[in-house]
C-alpha positions in Angstrom: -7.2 -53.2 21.4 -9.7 -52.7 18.7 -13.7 -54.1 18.7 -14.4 -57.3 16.4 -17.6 -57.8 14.6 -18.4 -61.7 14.0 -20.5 -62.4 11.1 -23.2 -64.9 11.9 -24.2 -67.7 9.7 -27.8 -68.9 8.9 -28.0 -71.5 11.4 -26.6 -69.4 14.1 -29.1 -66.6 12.9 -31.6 -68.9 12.8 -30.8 -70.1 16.7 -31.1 -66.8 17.8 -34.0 -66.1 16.6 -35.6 -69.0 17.8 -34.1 -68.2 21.3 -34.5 -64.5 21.3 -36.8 -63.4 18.9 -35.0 -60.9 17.2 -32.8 -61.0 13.9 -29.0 -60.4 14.7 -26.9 -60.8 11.6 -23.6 -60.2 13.6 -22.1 -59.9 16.8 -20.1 -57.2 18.0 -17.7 -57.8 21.3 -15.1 -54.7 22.3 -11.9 -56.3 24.6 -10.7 -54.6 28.3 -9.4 -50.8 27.4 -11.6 -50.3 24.3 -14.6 -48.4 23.6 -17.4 -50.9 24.6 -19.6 -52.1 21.0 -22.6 -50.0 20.4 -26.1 -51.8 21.4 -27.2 -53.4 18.2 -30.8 -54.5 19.6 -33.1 -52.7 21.4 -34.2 -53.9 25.2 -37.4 -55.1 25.3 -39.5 -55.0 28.7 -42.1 -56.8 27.8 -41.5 -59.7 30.6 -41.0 -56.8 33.4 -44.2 -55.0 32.6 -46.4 -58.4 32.4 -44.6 -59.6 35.9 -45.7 -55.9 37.2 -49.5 -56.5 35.6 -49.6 -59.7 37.2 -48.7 -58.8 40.4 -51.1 -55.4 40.3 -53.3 -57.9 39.2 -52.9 -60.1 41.6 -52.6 -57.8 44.6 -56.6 -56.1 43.3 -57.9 -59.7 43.7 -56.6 -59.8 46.9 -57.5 -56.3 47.7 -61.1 -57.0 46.6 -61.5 -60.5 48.5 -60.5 -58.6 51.6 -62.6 -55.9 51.4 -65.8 -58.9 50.2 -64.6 -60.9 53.5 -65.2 -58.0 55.4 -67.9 -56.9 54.2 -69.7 -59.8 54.7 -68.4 -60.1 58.5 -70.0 -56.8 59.0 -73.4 -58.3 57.5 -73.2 -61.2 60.0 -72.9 -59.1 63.1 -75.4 -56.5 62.0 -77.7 -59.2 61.5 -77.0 -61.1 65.5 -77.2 -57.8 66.7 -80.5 -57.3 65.3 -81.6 -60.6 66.2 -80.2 -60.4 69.5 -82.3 -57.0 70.0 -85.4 -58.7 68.4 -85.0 -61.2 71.0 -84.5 -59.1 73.8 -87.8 -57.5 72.9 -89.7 -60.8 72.6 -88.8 -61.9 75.7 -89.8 -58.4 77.3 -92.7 -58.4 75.5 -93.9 -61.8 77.0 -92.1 -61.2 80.4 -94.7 -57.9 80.2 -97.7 -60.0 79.6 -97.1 -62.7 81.9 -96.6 -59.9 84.6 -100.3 -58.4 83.4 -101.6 -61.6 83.8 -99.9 -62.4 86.8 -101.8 -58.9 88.4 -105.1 -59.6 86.6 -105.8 -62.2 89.1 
């Protein structure tokens, strides 16, 4: 069996367009046992590489709200450590005079 080219007219070229994007003036089909019809328009990636920016994109926002959350967990429990230390020392500090005071009289 041989290929057959089809001839499109200018409403079907017209709905191709509008669903495609690209101009095809015909279509080419082959049957079972022939040589398959050479490609006539080129394959676009466009919608593979913006699904793979979006998710790089997506996964960098995540990566940098992580790394934001903990960064500011490791702000909070520097800063109770250092108040718990200041603490510590206050209460020293005044458990130290009260002792002087205690012995002074």
């Amino acid at each position: 069996m041989a290929n057959v080219t089809i001839k499109l007219t200018d409403a079907q070229k017209a709905k191709i367009k509008q669903a495609t994007g690209q101009d095809h003036s015909e279509v080419r089909m082959g049957f079972p046992g022939s040589n398959p019809p050479p490609s006539t328009a080129p394959v676009s990636s466009e919608p593979i590489k913006a699904t793979r920016a979006m998710r790089a994109h997506k996964a960098m926002k995540a990566h940098k709200a992580m790394k934001a959350h903990k960064a500011m967990k490791a702000h909070k429990a520097m800063k109770a450590h250092k108040a718990m230390k200041a603490h510590k020392a206050m209460k020293a500090h005044k458990a130290m005079r009260a002792h002087k005071a205690m012995r002074a009289q």
